[in-house]
N, C-alpha and C positions, 0 to 999 in steps of 0.2 A: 583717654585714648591709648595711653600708654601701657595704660594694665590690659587691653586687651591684646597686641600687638604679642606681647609672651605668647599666651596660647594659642595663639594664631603661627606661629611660626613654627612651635611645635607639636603641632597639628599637621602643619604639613610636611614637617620631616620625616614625622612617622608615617604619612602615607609614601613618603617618596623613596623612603628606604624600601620596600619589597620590589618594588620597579627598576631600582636602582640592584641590588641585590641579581637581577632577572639579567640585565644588562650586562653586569659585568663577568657573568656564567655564560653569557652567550659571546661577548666580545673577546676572552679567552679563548673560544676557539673557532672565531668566524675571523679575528682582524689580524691571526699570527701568519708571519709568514710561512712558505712551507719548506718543512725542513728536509735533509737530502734522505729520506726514507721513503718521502711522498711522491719522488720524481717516477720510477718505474709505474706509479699510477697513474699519475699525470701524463707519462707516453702513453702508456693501455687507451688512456681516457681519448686523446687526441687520435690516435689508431683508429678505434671506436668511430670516431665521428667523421674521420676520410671515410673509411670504408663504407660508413652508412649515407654518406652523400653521394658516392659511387655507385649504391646498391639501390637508390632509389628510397627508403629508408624513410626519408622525409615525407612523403605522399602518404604515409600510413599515417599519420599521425592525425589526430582530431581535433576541432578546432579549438579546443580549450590549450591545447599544450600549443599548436599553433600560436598563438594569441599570448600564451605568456615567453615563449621565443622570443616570438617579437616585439614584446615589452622590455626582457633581458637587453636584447641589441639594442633600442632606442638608449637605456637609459645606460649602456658602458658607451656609445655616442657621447652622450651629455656627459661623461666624465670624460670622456677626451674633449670637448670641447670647454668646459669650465676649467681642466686643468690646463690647457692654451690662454683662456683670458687669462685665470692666473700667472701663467708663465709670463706670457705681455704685458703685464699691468695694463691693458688697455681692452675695451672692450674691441675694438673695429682696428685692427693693423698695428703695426709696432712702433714705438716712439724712438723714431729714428735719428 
């Protein structure tokens, strides 16, 4: 059982290195914060998105981008709300 347990574990490292590989190409520049060259974009961006809530903007939109909207807000929801349990250590109210 033992002899098999070798190739077996480096079996799976080699598959897990290109995924791994892919991850850490992507997590370099999806999980950095942003830095102060980014911010005049990040107005533009918010600008952008008053203005097109003002203008109506949103009615044009189709229901597929609809739909992952409102996917995006459900799930930054669910980070403010798991980052709350976390904060409480308690699921249901604070341990007072």
């Amino acid at each position: 059982m033992a002899a098999k347990v070798g190739p077996l574990v480096s079996k799976l490292l080699a598959d897990a290195r290109p995924k791994f590989a892919t991850f850490l190409k992507y997590a370099k520049v999806e999980l950095t914060p942003p830095s102060p060259g980014d911010i005049p974009e990040i107005r533009a961006g918010i600008g952008r998105l008053l203005s097109g809530a003002k203008n109506g903007k949103w009615k044009q939109l189709t229901v597929r981008e609809g739909w992952l909207n409102s996917l995006v807000a459900v799930e930054v929801l669910c980070w403010f709300y798991v980052g709350e349990c976390i904060g409480k250590r308690h699921i249901v109210g604070y341990d007072v």
